[in-house]
C-alpha positions in Angstrom: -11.3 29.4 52.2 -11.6 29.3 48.4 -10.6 32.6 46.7 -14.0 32.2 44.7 -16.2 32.4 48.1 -14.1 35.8 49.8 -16.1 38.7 49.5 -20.3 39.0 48.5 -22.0 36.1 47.2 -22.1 36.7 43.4 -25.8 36.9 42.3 -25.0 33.8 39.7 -25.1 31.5 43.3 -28.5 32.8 44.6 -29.8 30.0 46.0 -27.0 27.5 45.3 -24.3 26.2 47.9 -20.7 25.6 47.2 -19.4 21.7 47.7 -15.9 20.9 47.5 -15.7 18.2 44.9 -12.6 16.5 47.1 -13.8 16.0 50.7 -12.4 12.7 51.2 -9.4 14.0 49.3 -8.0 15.9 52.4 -7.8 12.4 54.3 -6.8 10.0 51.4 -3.6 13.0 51.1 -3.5 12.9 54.8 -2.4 9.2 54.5 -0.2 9.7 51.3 2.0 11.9 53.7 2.2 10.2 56.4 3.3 6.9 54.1 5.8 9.6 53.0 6.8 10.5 56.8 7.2 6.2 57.4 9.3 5.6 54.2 11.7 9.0 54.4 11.9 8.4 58.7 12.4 4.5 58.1 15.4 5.2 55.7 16.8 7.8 58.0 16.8 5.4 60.9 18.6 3.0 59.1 20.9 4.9 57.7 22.0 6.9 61.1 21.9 2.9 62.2 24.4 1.7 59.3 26.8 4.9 60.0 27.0 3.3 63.6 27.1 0.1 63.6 30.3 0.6 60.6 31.6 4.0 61.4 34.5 3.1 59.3 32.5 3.5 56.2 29.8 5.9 55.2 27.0 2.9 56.3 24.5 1.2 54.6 23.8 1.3 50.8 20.3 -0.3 50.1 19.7 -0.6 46.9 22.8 1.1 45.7 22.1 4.4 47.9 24.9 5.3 50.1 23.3 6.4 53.5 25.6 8.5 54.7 25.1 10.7 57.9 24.3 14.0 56.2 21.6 11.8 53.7 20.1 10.5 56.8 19.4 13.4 58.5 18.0 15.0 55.5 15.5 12.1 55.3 14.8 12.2 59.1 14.1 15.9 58.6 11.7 15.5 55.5 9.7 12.9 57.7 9.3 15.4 60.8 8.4 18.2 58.7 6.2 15.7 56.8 4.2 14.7 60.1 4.1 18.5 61.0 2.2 19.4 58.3 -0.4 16.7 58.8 -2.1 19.2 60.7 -3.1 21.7 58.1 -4.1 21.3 54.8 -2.7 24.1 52.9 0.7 23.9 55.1 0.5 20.3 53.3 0.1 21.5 50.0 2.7 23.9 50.1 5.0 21.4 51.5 4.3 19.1 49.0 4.6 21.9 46.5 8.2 23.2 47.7 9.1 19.3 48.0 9.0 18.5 44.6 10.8 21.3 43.8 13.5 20.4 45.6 13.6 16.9 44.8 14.4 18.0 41.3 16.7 20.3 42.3 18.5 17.7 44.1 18.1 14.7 41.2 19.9 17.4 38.7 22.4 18.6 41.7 22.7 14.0 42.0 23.1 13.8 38.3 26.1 15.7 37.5 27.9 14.9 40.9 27.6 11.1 39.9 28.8 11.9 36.4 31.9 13.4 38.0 32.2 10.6 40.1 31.9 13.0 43.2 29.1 11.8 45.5 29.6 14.8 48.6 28.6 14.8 51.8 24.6 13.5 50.5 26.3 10.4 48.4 25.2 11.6 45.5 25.4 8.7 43.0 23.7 7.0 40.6 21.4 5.1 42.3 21.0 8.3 44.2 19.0 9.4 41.4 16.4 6.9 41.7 15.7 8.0 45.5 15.2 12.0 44.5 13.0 11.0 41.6 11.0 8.9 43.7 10.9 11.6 45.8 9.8 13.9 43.5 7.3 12.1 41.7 5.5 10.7 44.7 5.5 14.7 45.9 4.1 15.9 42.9 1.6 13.4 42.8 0.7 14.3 46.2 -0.1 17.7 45.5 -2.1 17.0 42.5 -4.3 15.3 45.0 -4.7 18.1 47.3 -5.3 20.6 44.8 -8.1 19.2 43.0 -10.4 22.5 44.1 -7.9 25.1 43.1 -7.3 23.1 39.6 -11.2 22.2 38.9 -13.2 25.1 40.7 -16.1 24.1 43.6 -19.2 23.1 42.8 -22.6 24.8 43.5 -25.8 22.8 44.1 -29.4 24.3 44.9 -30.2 25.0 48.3 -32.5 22.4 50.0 -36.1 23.9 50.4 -38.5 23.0 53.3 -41.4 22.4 52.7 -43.6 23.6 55.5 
């Protein structure tokens, strides 16, 4: 519930209801996460594929991005937590929220360890980069879309009056 709506009606809204300017918002973000939970699950797969199917080597590098066992399991977890929070809307924009944080944590964590040529357990590399800024931007794009009543307010509309 909106903080706007806890408490007494304020006498302003006599008479009005409150609408939420983004109903079909909830389901359009609904799909924007689980596209997240395909993409991030997808690249785990693969990558926990690549690291057996050459266990010699740290596995597959589409696109540049080594897919090494720890990065897959990273993405595999991002894509479960991801379909967890399906469920509940603000457990989706929180997750969205602490997402993009961490995506920029971990482009800046990717930036320096490629420029000391030290990729670590998560293969952080260049191309690296690309992935966690994906990541990031796709996240905070996400919860702009959730959060369009806590950013622009509700709207309040008269009440429907019968006429009998």
């Amino acid at each position: 519930m909106a903080q706007d709506t806890r408490g007494p009606m304020p006498p302003e809204t006599a008479g009005m209801r409150r609408i939420s300017l983004n109903a079909p918002h909830w389901q359009q973000g609904r799909r924007l996460l689980l596209a997240q939970a395909a993409v991030t699950g997808l690249l785990g797969v693969v990558g926990l594929i690549g690291v057996l199917a050459r266990p010699q080597t740290d596995g597959w590098q589409p696109l540049g991005v080594p897919l090494t066992p720890a990065l897959s399991i990273v993405l595999l977890g991002i894509a479960a937590v991801t379909l967890v929070v399906l469920a509940h809307r603000r457990a989706a924009t929180v997750f969205t929220l602490v997402m993009t944080a961490v995506a920029l944590a971990l482009m800046i964590i990717c930036a320096v360890a490629a420029a000391h040529r030290d990729p670590g357990p998560l293969g952080f590399t260049a191309p690296a980069i690309v992935l966690w800024s994906i990541l990031f931007c796709y996240n905070i794009g996400s919860a702009m879309w959730l959060l369009p009543d806590q950013i622009e307010g509700p709207t309040w509309i008269p009440q429907r009056r019968s006429h009998r």
